[in-house]
MARKOL-410956 format. One record per residue (C-alpha): x, y, z. Coordinates in steps of 0.1 Angstrom, whole numbers, plus 5000, padded with zeros to 4 digits. Layout:
// residues N
XYZ
...
//
This chain:
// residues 378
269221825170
269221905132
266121965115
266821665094
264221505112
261321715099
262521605065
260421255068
257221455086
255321135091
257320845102
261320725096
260620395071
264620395065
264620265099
262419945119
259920135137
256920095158
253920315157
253120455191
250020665199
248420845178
251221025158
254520925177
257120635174
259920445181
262620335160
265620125160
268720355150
271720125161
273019865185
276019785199
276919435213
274819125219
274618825243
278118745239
279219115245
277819075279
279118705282
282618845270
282519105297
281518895326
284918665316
287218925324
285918905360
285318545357
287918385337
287518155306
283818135315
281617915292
282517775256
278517695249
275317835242
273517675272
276617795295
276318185277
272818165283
273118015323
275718265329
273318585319
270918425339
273118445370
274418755363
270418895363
269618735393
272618835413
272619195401
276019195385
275219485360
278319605348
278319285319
274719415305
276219825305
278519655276
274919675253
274019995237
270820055221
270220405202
266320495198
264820765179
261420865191
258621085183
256421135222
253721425237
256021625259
254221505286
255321155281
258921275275
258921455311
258721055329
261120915301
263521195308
263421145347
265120805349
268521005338
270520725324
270220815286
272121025262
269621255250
269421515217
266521685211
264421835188
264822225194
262222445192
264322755196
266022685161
263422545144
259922605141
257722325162
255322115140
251822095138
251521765156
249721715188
248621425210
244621365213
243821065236
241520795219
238420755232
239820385250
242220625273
239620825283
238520745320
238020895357
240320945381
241120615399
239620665434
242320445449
245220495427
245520875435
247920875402
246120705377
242720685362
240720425368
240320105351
237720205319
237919805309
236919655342
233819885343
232819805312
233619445312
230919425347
228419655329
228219455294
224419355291
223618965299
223918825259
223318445278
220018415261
222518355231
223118045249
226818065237
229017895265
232518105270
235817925250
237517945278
235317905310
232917625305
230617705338
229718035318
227718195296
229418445268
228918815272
230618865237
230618645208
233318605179
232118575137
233818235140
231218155170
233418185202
232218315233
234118455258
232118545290
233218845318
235918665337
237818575307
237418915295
239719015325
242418765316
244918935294
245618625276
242618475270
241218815258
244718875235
243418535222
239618645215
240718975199
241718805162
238418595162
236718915169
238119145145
238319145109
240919445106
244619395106
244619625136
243419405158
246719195148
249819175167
249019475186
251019565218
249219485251
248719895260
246919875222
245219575224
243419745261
242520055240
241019845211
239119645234
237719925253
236820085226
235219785213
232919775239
231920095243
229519995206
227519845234
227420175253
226520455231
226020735254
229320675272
231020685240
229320975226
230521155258
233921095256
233721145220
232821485231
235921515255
238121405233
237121695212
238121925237
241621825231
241621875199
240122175194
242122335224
245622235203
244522355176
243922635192
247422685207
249722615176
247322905158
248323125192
251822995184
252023075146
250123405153
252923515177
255923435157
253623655127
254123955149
257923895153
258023715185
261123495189
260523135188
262123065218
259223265234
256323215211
256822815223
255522895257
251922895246
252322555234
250722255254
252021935268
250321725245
252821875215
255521585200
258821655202
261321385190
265021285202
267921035203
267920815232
270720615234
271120345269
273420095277
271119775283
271319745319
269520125322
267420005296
266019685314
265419905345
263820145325
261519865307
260519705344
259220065355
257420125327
256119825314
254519775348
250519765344
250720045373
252820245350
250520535330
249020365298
251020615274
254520535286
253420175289
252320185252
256420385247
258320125262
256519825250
257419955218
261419975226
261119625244
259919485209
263319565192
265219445225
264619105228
265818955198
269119185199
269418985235
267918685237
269318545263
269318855279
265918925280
264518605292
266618665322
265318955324
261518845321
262218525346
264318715373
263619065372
260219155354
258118835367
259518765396
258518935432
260819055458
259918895496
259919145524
261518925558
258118865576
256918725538
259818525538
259718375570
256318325564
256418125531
259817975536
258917585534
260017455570
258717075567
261116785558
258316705533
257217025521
260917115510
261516815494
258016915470
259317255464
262517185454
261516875430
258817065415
261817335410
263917085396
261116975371
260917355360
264217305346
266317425379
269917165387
271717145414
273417485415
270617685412
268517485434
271217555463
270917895455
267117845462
267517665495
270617935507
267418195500
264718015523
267417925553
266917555537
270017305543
271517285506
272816955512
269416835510
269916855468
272616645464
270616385481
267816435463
269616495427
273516305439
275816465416
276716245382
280016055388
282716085364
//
C-alpha cells in the first residue's frame, strides 16, 4: 500500500466513515452494484424474473433463504480501515477479501496504538473459555437499591428504578438487560452527543462505563489497568524508534512492536462474503472489538442493499437453524395447532408460496394453505 494513507494521519473525511475504537475506522471507498444487480443476476438463471419492486424484493428474499449466493457475489463493497493488529488477525481469517496493506517494511509504522476503555475491561468469562465475562450484567445486579427514590421503572411497572434519567425516567435492573429498552434510556440519560446514535458495541461500553460512577473503586482499578496498556506501548514504539536510530532495518526493528499497533488496508468483498462475514461477527458471542468493526461496515451496507439486507436480517442473522430432534420436536402435529401457526404466519405478512415452503419444512401437508387462503380466481 502507498503511504498515501499517512497523508490524512487522523481520519479520511474525503470519504463516509465511521469511528471505530479508540483511533481506528471504517470508511466507505466504493460500491459496485445494488439490489437490482443481484435481481439482474438471478434472471439469467431464472428468466424474465420480476418487473416490480415488491417482486425484486420477494425474489432476494428467496434467494437468502434458499442459499442461492452466486446473485449477492454480483455486489462489491471496497472498505478502508484503520484496526489493532490484533483485530485484523480474526478479520483476515475469513479469507474471502482482497486485501492491501499498510507495510511497515517500506514505511515507517505510526505512533498509534489501541488502549482498551475502561467499559472493555473485564475478567475472563468462567464459562465462555474465549471471552471475558459480561462487565454489564455484574454491574447491572450490584447497582445499589435507589427504590427509596420511589421512581417506578418506564418500562417495567412492577418495579422500582435503579437509575434515573434528568427528564425523570426510571429504568429498574431487568430493563437494564434489555438492549432496547436500555438503547432507549441512554438519550434521556445523557446530555452529550455521544450518547447519540451510537453503535450497539458503543452504546455497551458507554453504559458500563456509566455505571461504574456508582462504583469508584472498581473503576479506579481498571483505570489503573488500563494504564498498563498505555504505558507498555509507549514503551514499545520508543524500543521501535530507538532501533531503527541504530540502523536497524525496519523490517526488523517492527518485531518489537505489539498487537495493539493500527495498521490500515483495503478490503474489498463481494456481498455474499460480506453478509457471512457480518453474521459471524456481529454475533453478541463475537469479541466486543470486532463486533464494534463490523457493526461499523454493516452501517454503510444496508442502504446500498435494502432489500438485501432485510433478507439478510429476517433469514439469515435472526433466524435459528433446527437440529432434527428440535424439529421433530416443535414441528406442529395437530390439525388445530397447524392451522394457528400458519395463520399467525400469514398475518406476519407470509402468502401462499411461502407458507408452503413453511409447511414442506415441518413435514406439514401444503395443501392445507390453499384451503385455508384458496388461491384468487382470475
Amino acid at each position: 500500500m502507498s503511504t498515501e494513507l499517512q497523508s490524512n494521519p487522523e481520519y479520511p473525511t474525503e470519504l463516509p466513515f465511521q469511528r471505530v475504537l479508540d483511533k481506528g475506522f471504517v470508511a466507505l471507498v466504493d460500491v459496485m452494484g445494488d439490489d437490482a444487480a443481484i435481481v439482474q443476476a438471478a434472471r439469467v438463471s431464472y428468466g424474465k424474473g420480476t418487473k416490480t419492486m415488491r417482486g425484486d424484493k420477494a425474489l432476494i428474499s428467496y434467494l437468502m433463504r434458499h442459499a442461492h449466493t452466486t446473485p449477492f457475489e454480483m455486489v462489491e463493497f471496497k472498505f478502508l480501515m484503520r484496526l489493532p493488529l490484533f483485530i485484523a488477525r480474526q478479520v483476515i481469517r475469513h479469507r474471502t477479501a482482497n486485501v492491501n496493506e499498510y507495510s511497515g517494511r517500506y514505511s515507517e509504522m505510526p505512533d498509534r496504538f489501541w488502549s482498551p476503555d475502561l467499559g472493555a475491561i473485564a475478567e475472563q468469562d468462567t464459562v465462555n473459555r474465549q471471552g471475558r465475562a459480561d462487565a454489564l450484567r455484574d454491574l447491572v445486579e450490584a447497582l445499589p437499591d435507589r427504590s427509596g427514590e420511589a421512581v417506578a421503572c418506564a418500562y417495567c411497572s412492577s418495579q422500582s428504578a435503579v437509575l434515573v434519567a434528568k427528564d425523570g425516567r426510571g429504568i429498574c435492573r431487568a430493563a437494564l438487560m434489555d438492549e432496547n429498552h436500555r438503547a432507549d434510556f441512554t438519550a434521556s440519560w445523557s446530555e452529550g452527543a455521544a450518547a447519540k446514535d451510537m453503535l450497539p458495541s458503543r452504546n455497551y461500553i458507554w453504559w458500563v462505563e456509566t455505571l461504574l460512577e456508582f462504583f469508584p473503586e472498581r473503576k479506579e482499578r481498571l483505570s489503573e489497568i488500563k494504564q498498563v496498556y498505555v504505558d507498555q506501548n509507549e514503551s514499545s514504539y520508543a524500543l521501535y524508534k530507538d532501533q531503527m536510530s541504530r540502523g536497524v532495518a525496519r523490517e526488523i526493528a517492527r518485531c518489537v512492536l505489539p498487537l495493539s499497533m493500527y495498521t490500515e488496508w483495503y478490503w474489498k468483498i463481494d456481498l455474499h462474503n460480506l453478509l457471512h462475514f457480518l453474521r459471524l461477527r456481529m454475533d453478541p458471542h463475537a469479541q466486543l472489538e470486532v463486533r464494534e468493526l463490523a457493526e461499523a461496515m454493516a452501517s454503510f451496507v444496508k442502504p446500498k442493499v435494502p432489500f438485501a439486507w432485510d433478507a439478510f436480517e429476517r433469514d439469515r442473522r435472526q433466524a435459528i437453524f433446527l437440529s432434527l430432534e428440535e424439529k421433530e420436536v416443535i414441528a406442529p402435529t395437530d390439525d388445530a395447532t397447524i392451522r394457528d401457526v400458519l395463520t399467525a404466519l400469514h398475518e406476519k405478512g407470509y402468502r401462499s408460496r411461502r407458507l408452503k415452503e413453511t409447511s414442506r419444512k415441518f413435514g406439514i401437508d401444503e395443501r392445507i394453505v390453499d384451503e385455508l387462503f384458496p388461491p384468487k380466481k382470475d
